[in-house]
N, C-alpha and C positions, 0 to 999 in steps of 0.2 A: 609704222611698218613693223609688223612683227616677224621673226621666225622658229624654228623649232617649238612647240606647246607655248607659242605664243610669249615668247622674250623677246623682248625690244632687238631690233638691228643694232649690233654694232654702228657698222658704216653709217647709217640713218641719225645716231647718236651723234655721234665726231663728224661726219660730213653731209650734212642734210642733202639730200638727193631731190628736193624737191618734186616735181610732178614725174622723174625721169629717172635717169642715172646719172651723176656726176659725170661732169666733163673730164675726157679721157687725152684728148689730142690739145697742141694748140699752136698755131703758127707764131714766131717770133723772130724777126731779122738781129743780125750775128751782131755786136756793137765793133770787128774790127772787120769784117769784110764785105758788109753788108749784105750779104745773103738771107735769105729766109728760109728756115729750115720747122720742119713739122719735129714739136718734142711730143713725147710721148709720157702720158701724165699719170700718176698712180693716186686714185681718191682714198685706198687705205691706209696712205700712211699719214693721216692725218689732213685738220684741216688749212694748217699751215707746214709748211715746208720749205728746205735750205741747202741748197747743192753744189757740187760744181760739175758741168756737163764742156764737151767738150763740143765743137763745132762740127759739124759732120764735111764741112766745106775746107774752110781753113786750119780745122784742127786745133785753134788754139780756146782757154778753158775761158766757160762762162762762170760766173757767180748767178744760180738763177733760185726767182724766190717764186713760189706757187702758194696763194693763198684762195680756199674755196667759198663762195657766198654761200648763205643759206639755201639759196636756190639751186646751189650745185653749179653755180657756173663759176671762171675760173679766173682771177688775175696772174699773168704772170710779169713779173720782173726779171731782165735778164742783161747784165752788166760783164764788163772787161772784167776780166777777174784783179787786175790791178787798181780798180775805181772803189771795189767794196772798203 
């Protein structure tokens, strides 16, 4: 994928987008309240990544990891933040 006079994509480099655009969203239940709550994903900042997010339910903090496949899609990991 190119842009501007035909230079390679950033993003396309660091997180291969595949046929689409990297996944944006991605459902994961709470590890203390068990809720399931929609995170909301950023493919710019690489194709790995390392957070602490908070519950939007319980409030209390995740340790979550997002790691992108060549195809753009998305694993995430999301722990008690006392377990990392």
């Amino acid at each position: 994928m190119t842009g501007n006079g035909g230079a390679p994509n950033p993003l396309e480099r660091d997180v291969p987008l595949g046929n689409g655009v990297a996944q944006q969203t991605a459902q994961a239940m709470c590890p203390y309240c068990w809720e399931w709550a929609l995170l909301r994903l950023d493919p710019g900042s690489g194709p790995s990544q390392r957070y602490v997010e908070d519950c939007p339910v319980c409030c209390r903090p995740w340790d979550v990891t997002i790691t992108y496949g060549g195809d753009g899609s998305v694993m995430v990991d999301l722990r008690a933040e006392d377990e990392s």
